[in-house]
C-alpha positions in Angstrom: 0.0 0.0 0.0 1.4 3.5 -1.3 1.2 6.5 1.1 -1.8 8.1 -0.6 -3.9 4.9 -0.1 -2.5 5.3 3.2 -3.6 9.1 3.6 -7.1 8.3 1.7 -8.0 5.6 4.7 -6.7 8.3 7.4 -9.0 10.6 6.4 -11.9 8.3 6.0 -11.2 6.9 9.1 -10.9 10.3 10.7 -14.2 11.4 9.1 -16.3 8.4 9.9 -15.1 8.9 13.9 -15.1 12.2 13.9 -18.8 12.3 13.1 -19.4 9.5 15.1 -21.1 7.8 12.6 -18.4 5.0 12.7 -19.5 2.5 10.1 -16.7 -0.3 12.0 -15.0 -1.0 8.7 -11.8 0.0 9.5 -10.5 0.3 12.9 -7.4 0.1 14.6 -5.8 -2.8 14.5 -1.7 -1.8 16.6 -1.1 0.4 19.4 0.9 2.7 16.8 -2.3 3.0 15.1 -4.8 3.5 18.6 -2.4 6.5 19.8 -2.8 8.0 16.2 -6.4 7.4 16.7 -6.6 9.0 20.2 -4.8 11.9 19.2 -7.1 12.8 16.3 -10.1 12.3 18.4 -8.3 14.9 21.0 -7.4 17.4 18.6 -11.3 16.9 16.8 -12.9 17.4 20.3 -10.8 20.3 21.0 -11.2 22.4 17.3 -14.9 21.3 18.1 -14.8 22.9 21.4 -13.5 26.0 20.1 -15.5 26.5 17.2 -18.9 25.9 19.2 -17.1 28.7 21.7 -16.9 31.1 19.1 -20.2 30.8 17.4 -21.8 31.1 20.3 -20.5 34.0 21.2 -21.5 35.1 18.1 -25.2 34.7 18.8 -24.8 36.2 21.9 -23.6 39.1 19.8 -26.4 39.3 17.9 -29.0 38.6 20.2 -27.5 42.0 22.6 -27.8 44.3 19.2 -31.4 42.8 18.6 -32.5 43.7 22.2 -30.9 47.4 21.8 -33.0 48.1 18.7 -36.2 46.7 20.1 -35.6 49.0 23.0 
């Protein structure tokens, strides 16, 4: 196997996890291959975390300029 097939499963692995739809046709099979795993689903939770964070307050935004023009 090449190192684009190799990138093309990565992703689709990291996709299907990260979504948590997880169809359980690939998974890890070596404990290289779990910490890789880990530390995409740490770095996924965390961009996650951050992006909710911001768009939210973004809405908070919003909703403060909507209540100062209804007033």
């Amino acid at each position: 196997m090449n190192n684009f097939d190799k990138m093309v499963k990565l992703t689709y692995f990291s996709f299907t996890t990260l979504s948590t739809v997880g169809f359980g046709d690939m998974h890890p099979r070596g404990n290289s291959e779990r910490i890789v795993g880990v530390v995409i689903l740490l770095i996924g939770v965390l961009v996650t975390s951050v992006f909710m964070e911001n768009f939210s307050h973004v809405i908070k935004r919003i909703n403060s300029v909507n209540l100062d023009l209804e007033e």
